[in-house]
C-alpha positions in Angstrom: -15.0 6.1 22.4 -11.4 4.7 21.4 -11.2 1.2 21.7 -8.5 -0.8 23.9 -6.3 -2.0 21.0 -4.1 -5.6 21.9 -3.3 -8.4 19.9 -1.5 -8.6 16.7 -1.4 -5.2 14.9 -1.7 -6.7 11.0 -4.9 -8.2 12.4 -6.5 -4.8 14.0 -5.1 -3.4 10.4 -7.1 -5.8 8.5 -10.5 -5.7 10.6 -10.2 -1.7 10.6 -10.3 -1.8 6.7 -13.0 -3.9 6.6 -14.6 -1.9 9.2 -14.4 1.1 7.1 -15.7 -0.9 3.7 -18.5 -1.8 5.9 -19.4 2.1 6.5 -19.0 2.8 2.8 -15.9 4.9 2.4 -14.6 4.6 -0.4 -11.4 2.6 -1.4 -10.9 2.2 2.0 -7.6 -0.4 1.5 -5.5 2.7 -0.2 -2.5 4.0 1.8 0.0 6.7 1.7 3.8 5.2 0.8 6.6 7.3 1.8 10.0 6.3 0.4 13.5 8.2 0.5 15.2 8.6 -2.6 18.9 10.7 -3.2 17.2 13.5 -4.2 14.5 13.5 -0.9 11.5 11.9 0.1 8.6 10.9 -2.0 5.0 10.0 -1.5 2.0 8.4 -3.3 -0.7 6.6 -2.5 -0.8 2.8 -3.6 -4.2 0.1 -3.1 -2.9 -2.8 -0.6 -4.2 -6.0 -2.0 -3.4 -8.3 0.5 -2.4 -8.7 3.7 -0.3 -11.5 5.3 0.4 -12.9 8.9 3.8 -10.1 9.0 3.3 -7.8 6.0 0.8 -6.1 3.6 1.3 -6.2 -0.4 0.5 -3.9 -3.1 1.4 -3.7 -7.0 3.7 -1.5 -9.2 5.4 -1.4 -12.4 8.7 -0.9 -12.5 10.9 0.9 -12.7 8.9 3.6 -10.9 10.0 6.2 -8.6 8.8 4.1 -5.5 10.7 0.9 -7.1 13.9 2.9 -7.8 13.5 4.2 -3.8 13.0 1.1 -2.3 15.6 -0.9 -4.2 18.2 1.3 -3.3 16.8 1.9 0.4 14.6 -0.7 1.8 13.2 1.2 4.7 9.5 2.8 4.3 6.4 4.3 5.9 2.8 3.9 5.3 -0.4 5.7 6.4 -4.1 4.4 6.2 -6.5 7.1 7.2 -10.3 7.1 7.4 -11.1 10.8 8.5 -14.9 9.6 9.1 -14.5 7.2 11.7 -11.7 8.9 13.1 -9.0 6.3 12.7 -5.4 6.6 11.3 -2.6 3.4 11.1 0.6 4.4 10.5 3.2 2.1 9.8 7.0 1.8 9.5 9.3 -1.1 8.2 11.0 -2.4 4.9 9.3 -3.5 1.5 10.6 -5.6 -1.2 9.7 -7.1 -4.6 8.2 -10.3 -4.1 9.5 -13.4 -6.9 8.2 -13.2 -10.2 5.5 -16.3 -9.3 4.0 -14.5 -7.0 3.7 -11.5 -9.5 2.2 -14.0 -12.4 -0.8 -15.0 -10.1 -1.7 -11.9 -8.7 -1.7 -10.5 -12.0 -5.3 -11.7 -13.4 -6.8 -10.7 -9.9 -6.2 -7.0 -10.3 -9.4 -5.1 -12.1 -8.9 -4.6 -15.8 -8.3 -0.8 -15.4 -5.6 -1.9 -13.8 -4.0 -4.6 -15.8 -3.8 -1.6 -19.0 -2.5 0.8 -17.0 0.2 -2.1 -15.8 0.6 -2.3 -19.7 0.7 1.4 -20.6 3.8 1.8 -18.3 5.2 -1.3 -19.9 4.9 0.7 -23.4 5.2 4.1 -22.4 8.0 4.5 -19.6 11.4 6.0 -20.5 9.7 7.8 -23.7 8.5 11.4 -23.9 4.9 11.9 -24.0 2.4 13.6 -26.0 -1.0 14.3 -24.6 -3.4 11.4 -25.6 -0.3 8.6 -25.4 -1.5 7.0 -22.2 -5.3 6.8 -23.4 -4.0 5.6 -27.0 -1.9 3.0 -25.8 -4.0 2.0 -23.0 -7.3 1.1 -25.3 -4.9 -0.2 -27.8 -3.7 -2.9 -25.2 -8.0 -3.1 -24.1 -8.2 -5.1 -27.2 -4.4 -6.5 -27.4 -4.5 -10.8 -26.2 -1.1 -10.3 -24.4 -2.8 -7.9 -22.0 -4.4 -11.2 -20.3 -1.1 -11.9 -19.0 1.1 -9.4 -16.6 3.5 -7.3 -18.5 7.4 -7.7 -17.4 7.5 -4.2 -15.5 4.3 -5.9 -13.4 6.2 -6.1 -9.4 4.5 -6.9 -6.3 5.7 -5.2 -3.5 5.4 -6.5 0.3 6.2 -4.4 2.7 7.1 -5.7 6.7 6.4 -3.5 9.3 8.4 -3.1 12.3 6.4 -0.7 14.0 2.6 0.2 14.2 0.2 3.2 15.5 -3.0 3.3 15.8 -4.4 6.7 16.2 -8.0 7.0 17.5 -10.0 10.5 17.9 -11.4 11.5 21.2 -14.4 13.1 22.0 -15.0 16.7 23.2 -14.6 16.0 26.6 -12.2 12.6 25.8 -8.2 12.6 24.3 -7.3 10.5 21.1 -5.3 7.5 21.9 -2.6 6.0 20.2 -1.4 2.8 20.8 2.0 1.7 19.6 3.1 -1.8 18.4 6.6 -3.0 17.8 8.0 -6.1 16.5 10.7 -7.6 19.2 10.9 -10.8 16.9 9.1 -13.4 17.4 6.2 -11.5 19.1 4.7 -7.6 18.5 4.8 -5.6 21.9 2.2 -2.7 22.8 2.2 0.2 24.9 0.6 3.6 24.9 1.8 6.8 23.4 1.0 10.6 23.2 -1.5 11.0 20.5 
């Protein structure tokens, strides 16, 4: 049965990702990010690594497609969904690069995998590749000292929403629900909505 959602949105967001580790899906902190760039939209999905009391953050290199988007055009959407519990969290706002600092120390959090692959871009982007570049370059950096520190493309990215749904499945005999947060600075609001 859907819950009664009310409170602060980034909260329910947090607890329904642990809520969905808990049952054992898998990567359950991954989201879709949609971004508009001058030649349409784009979309890719991106692991959030932390969340704040306003916003969520995820890492990048840069410059990638979603870096170029977003620097020109602020304004974003983002969907979490866990098909097995019947949950979806879609959410709406800006996102930003974060300083440098903040970049730095979130760097030797990130699992190794994806520190090289942070590195491989740093080698590899701009240059036309040959099948076996990424895997060459990214064991050559496995064993390279400088990969213990977070390559100058490395960008955190925290993005603010403004507006949150929460999309719950119904039963056979019961509707979804969806309930609808917006930020009306300095509080979030809440109210129903069609599913």
């Amino acid at each position: 049965m859907p819950e009664e959602l009310t409170g602060d949105p980034v909260t329910v967001l947090r607890r329904w990702v642990d809520e969905a580790a808990a049952a054992g899906l898998p990567v359950p902190s991954t989201m879709t990010l949609a971004t508009a760039g001058p030649d349409g939209p784009h979309a890719r999905t991106v692991l959030v690594t932390a969340f704040g009391a306003r916003s969520l953050r995820f890492h990048t290199s840069a410059p990638t497609t979603k870096t170029v988007d977003l620097a020109a055009d602020p304004r974003c959407s983002a969907v979490f969904h866990w098909p097995a519990l019947g949950r979806q969290a879609v959410l709406t706002g800006r996102a930003g690069e974060l300083p440098a600092a903040v970049t730095r120390a979130a760097y030797p959090t990130r699992p190794r995998q994806l520190q090289l692959v942070a590195w491989a871009y740093e080698e590899l982007t701009g240059r036309e590749l040959a099948p076996g570049d990424v895997e060459r370059v990214f064991e050559g950096f496995a064993a390279d000292p400088r990969s213990a520190e977070a390559p100058p493309s490395f960008r955190t990215v925290e993005l603010v929403p403004e507006r949150m749904d929460f999309w719950q499945a119904g039963t056979p005999t019961t509707p979804p629900r969806r309930t609808r947060f917006t930020w009306a600075d300095p509080v979030w609001t809440s109210a129903p909505v069609l599913p």
